[in-house]
C-alpha positions as CSV (number, residue, x, y, z in Angstrom):
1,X,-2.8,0.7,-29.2
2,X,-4.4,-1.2,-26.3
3,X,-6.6,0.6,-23.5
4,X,-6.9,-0.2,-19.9
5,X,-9.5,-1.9,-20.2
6,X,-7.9,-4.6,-22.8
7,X,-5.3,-5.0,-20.4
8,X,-7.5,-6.0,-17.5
9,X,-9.6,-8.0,-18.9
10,X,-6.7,-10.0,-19.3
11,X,-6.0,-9.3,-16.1
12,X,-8.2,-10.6,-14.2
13,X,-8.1,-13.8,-16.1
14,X,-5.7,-15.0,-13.5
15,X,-8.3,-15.5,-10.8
16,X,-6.6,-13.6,-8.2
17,X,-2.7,-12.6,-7.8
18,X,-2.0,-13.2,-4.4
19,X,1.1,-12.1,-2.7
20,X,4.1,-14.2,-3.2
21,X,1.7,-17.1,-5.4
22,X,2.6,-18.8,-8.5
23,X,-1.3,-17.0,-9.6
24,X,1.1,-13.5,-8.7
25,X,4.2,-15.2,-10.5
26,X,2.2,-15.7,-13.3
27,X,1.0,-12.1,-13.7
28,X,4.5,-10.4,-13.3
29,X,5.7,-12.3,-16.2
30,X,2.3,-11.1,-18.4
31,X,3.1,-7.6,-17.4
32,X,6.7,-8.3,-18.6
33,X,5.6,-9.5,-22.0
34,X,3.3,-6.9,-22.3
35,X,6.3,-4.0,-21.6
36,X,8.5,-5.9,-24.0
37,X,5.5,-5.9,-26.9
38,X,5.4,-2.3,-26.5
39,X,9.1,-2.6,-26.7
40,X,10.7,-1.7,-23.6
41,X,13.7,-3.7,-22.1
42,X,12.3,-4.8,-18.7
43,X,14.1,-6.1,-15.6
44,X,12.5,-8.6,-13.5
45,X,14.0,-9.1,-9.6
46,X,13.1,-11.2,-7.1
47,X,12.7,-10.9,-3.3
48,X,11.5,-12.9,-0.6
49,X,8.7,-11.5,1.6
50,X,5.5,-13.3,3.9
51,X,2.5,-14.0,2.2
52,X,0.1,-11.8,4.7
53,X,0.8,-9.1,7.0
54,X,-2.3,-7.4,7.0
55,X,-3.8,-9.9,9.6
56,X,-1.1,-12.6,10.8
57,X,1.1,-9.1,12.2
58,X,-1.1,-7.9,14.4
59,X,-1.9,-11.4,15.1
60,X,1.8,-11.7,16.0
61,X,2.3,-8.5,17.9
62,X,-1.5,-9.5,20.1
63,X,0.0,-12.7,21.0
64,X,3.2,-11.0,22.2
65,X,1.4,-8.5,24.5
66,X,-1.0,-11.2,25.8
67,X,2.1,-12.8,26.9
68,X,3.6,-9.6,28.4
69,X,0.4,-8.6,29.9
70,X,0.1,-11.8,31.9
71,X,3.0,-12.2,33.3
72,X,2.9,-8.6,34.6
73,X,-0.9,-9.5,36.0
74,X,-0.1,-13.3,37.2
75,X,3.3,-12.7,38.3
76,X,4.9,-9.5,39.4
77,X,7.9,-8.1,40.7
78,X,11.2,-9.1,38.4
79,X,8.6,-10.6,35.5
80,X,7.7,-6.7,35.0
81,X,10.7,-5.6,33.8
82,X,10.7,-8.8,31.1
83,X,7.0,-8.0,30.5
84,X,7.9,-4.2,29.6
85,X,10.0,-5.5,27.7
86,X,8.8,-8.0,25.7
87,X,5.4,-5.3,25.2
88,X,7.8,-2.5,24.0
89,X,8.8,-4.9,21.3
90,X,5.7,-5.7,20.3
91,X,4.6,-2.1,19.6
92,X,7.8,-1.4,18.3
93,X,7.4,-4.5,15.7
94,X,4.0,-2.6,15.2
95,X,5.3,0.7,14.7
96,X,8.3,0.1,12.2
97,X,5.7,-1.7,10.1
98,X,3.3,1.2,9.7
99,X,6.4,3.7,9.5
100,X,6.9,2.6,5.7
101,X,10.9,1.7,6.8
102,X,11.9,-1.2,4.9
103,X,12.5,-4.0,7.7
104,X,10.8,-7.2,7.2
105,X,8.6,-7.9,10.7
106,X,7.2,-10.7,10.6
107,X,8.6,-14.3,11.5
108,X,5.9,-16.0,8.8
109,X,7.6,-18.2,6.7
110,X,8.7,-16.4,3.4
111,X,8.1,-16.6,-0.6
112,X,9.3,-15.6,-3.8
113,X,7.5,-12.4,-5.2
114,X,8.7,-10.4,-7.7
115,X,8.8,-6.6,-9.0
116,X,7.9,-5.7,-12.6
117,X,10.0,-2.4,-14.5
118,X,11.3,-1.0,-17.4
119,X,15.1,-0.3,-17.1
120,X,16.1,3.0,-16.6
121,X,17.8,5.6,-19.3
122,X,21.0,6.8,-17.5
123,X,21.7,9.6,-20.3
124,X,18.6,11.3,-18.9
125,X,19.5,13.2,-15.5
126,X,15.5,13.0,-14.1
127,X,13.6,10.7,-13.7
128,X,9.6,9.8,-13.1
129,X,8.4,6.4,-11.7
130,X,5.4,4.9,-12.4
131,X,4.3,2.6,-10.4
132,X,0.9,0.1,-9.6
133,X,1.2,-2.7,-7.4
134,X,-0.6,-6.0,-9.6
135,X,-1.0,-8.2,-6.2
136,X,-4.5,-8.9,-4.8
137,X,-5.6,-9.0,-0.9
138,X,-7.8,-11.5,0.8
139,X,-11.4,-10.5,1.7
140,X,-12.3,-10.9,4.9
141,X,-15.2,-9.9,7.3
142,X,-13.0,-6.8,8.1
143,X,-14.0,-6.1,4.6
144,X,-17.6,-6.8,4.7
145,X,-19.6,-4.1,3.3
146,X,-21.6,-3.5,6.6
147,X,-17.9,-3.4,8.6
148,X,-15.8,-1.3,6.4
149,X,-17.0,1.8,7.1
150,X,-15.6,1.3,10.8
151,X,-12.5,-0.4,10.0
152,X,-11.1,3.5,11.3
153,X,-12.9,2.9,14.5
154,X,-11.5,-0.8,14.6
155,X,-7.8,0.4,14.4
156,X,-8.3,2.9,16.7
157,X,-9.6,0.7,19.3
158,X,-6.9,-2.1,18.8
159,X,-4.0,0.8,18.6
160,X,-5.5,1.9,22.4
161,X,-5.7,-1.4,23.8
162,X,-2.3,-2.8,22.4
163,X,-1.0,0.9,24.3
164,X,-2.8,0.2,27.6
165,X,-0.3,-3.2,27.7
166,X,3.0,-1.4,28.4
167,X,1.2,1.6,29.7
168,X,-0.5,-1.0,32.5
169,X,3.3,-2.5,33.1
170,X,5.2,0.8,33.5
171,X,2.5,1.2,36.6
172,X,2.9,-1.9,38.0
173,X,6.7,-1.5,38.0
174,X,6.2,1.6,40.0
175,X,4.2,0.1,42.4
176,X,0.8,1.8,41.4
177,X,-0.8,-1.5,41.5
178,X,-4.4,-0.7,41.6
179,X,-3.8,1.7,38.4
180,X,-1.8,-0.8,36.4
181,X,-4.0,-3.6,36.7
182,X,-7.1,-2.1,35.6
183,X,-4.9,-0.8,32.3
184,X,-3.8,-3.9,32.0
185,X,-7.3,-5.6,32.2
186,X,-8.5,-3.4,29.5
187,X,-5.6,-3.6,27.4
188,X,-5.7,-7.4,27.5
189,X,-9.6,-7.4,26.4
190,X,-9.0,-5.7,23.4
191,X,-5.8,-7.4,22.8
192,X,-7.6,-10.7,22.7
193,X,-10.9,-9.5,20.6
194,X,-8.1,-8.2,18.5
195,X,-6.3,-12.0,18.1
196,X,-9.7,-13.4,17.6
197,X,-11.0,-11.4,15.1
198,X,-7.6,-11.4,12.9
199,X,-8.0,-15.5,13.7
200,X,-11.0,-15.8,11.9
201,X,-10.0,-13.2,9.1
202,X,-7.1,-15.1,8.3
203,X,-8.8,-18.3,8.4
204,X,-11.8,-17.8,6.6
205,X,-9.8,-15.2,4.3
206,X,-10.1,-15.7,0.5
207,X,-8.3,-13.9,-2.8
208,X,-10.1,-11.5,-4.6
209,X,-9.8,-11.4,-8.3
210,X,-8.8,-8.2,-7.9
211,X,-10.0,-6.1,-10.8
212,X,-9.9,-2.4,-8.9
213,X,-7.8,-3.3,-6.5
214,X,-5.0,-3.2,-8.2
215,X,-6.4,-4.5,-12.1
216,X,-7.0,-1.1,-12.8
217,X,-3.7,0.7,-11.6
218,X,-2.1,-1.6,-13.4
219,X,-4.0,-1.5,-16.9
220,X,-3.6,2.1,-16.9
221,X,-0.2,2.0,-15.7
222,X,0.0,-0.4,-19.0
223,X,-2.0,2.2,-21.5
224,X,0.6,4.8,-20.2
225,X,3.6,2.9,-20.8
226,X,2.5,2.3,-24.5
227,X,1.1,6.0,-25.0
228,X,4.6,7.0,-23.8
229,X,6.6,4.9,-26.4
230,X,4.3,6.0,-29.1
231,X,4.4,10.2,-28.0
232,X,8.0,10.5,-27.1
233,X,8.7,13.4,-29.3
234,X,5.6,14.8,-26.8
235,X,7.8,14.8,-23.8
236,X,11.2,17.0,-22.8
237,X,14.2,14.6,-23.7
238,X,15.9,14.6,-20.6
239,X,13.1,12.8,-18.5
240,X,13.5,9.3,-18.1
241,X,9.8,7.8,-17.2
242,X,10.1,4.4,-15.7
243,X,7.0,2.1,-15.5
244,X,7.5,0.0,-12.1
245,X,5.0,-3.3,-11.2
246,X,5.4,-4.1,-7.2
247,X,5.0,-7.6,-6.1
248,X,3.1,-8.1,-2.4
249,X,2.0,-4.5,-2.0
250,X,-0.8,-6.4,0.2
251,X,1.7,-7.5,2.8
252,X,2.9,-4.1,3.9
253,X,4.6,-2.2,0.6
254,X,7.0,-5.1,0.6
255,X,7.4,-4.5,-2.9
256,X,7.8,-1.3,-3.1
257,X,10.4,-1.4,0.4
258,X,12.8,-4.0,-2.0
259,X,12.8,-1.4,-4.6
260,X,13.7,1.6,-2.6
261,X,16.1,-0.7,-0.5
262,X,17.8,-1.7,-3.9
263,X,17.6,1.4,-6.1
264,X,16.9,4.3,-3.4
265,X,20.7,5.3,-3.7
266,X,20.9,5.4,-6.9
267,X,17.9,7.9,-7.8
268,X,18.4,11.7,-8.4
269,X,16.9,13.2,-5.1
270,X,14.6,15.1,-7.2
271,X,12.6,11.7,-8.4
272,X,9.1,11.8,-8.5
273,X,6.6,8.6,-7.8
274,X,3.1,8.3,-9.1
275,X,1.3,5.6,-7.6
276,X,-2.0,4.4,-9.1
277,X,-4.5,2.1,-7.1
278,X,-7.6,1.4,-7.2
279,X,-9.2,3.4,-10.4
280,X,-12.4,1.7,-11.0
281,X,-15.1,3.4,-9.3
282,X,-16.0,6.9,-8.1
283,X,-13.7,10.1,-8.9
284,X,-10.6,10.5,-9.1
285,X,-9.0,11.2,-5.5
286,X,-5.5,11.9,-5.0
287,X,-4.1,12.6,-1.5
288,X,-2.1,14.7,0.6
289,X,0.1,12.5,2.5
290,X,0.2,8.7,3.7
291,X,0.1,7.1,6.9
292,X,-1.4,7.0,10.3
293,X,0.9,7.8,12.8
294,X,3.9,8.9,10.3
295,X,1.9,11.0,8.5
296,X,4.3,12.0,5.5
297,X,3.4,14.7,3.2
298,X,2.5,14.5,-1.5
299,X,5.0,15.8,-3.0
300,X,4.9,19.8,-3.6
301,X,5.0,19.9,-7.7
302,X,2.7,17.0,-7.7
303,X,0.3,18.3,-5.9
304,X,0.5,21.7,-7.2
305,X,-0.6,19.7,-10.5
306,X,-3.0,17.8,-9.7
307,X,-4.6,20.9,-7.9
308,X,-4.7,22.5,-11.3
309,X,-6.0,19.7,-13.1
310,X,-8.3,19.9,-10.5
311,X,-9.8,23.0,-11.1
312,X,-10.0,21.7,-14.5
313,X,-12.0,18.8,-14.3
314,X,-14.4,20.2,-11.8
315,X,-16.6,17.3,-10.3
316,X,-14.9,14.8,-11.7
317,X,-11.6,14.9,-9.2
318,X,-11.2,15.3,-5.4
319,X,-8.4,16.2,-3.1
320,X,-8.4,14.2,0.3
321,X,-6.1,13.9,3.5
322,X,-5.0,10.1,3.5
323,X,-6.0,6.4,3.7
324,X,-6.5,4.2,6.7
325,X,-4.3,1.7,5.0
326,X,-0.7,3.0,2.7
327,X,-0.1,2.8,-0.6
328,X,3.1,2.2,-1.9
329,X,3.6,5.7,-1.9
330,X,4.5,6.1,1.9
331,X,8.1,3.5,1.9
332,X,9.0,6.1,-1.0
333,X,7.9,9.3,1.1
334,X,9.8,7.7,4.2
335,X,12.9,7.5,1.8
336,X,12.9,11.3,1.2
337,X,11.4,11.4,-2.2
338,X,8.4,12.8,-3.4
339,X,5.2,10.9,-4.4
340,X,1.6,11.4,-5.4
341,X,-1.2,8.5,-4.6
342,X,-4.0,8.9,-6.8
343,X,-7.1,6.2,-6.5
344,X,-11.0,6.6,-6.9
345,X,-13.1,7.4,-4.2
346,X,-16.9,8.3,-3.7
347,X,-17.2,11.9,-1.9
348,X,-17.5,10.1,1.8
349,X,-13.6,8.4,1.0
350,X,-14.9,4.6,-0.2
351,X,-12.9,2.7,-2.3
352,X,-15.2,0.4,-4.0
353,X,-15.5,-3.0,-3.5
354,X,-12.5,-2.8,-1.3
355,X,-11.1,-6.3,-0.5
356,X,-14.3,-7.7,-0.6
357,X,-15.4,-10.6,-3.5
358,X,-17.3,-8.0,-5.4
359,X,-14.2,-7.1,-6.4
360,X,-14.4,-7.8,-10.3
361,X,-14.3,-6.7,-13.4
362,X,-17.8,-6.2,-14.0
363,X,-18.0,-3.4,-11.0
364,X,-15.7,-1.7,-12.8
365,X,-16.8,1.6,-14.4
366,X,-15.0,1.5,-17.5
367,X,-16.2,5.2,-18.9
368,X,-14.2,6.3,-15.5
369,X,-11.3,4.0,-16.9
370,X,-11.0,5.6,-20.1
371,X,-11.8,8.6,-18.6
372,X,-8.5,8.6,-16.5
373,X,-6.4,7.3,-19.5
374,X,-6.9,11.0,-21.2
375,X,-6.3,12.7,-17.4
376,X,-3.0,10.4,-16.4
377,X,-1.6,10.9,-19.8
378,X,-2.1,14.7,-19.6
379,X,-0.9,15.1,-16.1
380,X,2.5,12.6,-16.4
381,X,3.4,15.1,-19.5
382,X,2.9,18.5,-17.2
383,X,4.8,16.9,-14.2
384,X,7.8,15.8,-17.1
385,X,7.7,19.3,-18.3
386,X,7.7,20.8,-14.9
387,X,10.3,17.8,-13.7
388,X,12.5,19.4,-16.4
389,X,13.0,23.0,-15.7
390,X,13.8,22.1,-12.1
């Protein structure tokens, strides 16, 4: 039997696996081999998504309310009611990309990517889905050790200004000149620091290899898959576990939003998602909820198991609220089912190395690798056994 860490050092031997590249292409089909070795039928299926979202959107929707704002500030009268609205869309664009909906936003020119999964067991009425996206951001400064701390403050202060666009036209349209220009003025300032800074972060942007982000959900998502071929007889025999790779998680969940788009229907309601990311340094931290603004709650039986194990495992796992950024567990949360994110954090919320080009496999702690083989392989039999008294 292979361990995590076996897998990713193959892994990583890709360079990087960026979203939507032949490098990402490349890895789907090792994963693929991989499940087959084990001896899993797989299904490979293809969709077409942008290749970065996580700085060319808000690029897109900063140019859009530039545009709005000046021609409510240069122009007036009946260009106010075409400024509100192109600034409404804007936001909106904004908002139903953070929302974990699955709409593509972007007007980016689009790629092949691919999801990874083992096929499903129809004779068995419940189901678990285990998933890790294998895809690999670009480091930027955003990322910069001495900036990610305030990437929360960052957000913030963009979310405000690109606000103060519309919020500055709904005044001017009333007349309340005075008021709606100064909102405007402000809004506009941060809307074009905002452009400039997600400029030079695409620009100067380069892949990661990856090895935490998402290396290590992957190799134990691997270790899994083979410990549950090997241990059937371990779990109750009308749970169907489904091991599920996501293409272009980086871009916005895009991988994840084609999966729930294609097999969401066709789930029993009662199907439960572990998503693994990022599991190479710090403790084990599993959260509440995902998102933001749509702030969408773990599921209930997950959660009530991971408290447990928990208690259990003392220092060695923490509970926290949410990320800054989703994982793909919020597009499956949106869709009504119930999902678990677990990562590894230090005690202040870091992910290490996050999207920055320290990113490799030598930063990552393989005792807490192996470590988390023995906790994940425990806690997917209690949520089986759980899954199948329900």
């Amino acid at each position: 039997m292979k361990s995590s860490k076996e897998y990713l050092t193959r892994l990583v031997q890709f360079g990087h696996r960026g979203s939507a590249t032949k490098n990402e292409k490349e890895a789907a089909e090792y994963i693929k081999k991989e499940l087959e070795n084990i001896g899993y039928q797989t299904e490979i299926h293809s969709f077409k998504t942008t290749r970065d979202n996580l700085y060319m959107l808000p690029l897109q929707v900063g140019v859009l309310l530039l545009i709005a704002g000046l021609l409510s500030l240069l122009y007036g009268n009946i260009m106010n009611a075409i400024a509100f609205f192109l600034s409404i869309f804007g936001v909106m664009i904004l908002l139903m990309e953070i929302s974990g909906v699955p709409v593509e936003t972007s007007i980016m020119p689009r790629f092949l990517s691919q999801n990874v999964f083992t096929k499903f067991d129809d004779t068995k009425e419940k189901k678990i889905i285990v998933s890790a996206h294998y895809d690999t951001q670009k480091a930027s400064i955003m990322f910069h050790p001495k900036v990610v701390d305030y990437l929360g403050l960052i957000y913030n202060i963009s979310y405000f200004g690109f606000a103060l666009v519309p919020l500055g036209i709904v005044f001017n349209v009333l007349k309340m000149y005075f008021l709606g220009n100064i909102l405007l003025k402000i809004g506009l300032l941060i809307v074009i620091a905002n452009i400039i800074f997600m400029t030079i972060c695409e620009i100067t942007g380069k892949y990661t290899q990856g090895a935490n982000d998402n290396g290590t959900g992957v190799s134990l998502a691997l270790a899994l898959a083979e410990y549950y071929v090997l241990n059937q007889d371990k779990f109750p025999g009308n749970v169907d576990i489904v091991f599920l790779f996501t293409g272009s998680e980086e871009t916005g969940e895009r991988g994840m939003k084609y999966f729930i788009k294609r097999y969401g229907r066709k789930l029993p309601q009662d199907t439960q998602f572990i998503i693994l990311d990022n599991l190479g340094w710090g403790k084990i931290t599993y959260l509440e909820g995902e998102g933001m603004i749509f702030y969408k709650k773990a599921g209930k039986m997950l959660l009530e198991i991971a408290d447990a194990m928990r208690k259990e495992n003392k220092d060695k796992v923490q509970r926290m609220k949410n990320l800054l950024l989703p994982t793909d567990a919020l597009p499956v949360m949106t869709a009504g089912f119930d999902a678990i994110a677990f990562l590894a954090k230090d005690e202040k919320g870091r992910l290490g190395n996050y999207h920055w080009h320290t990113d490799t496999i030598e930063n990552v702690d393989m005792k807490l690798l192996e470590y988390e083989e023995g906790f994940f392989k425990e806690y997917l039999k209690r949520v089986a056994e759980s899954l199948s008294k329900r």
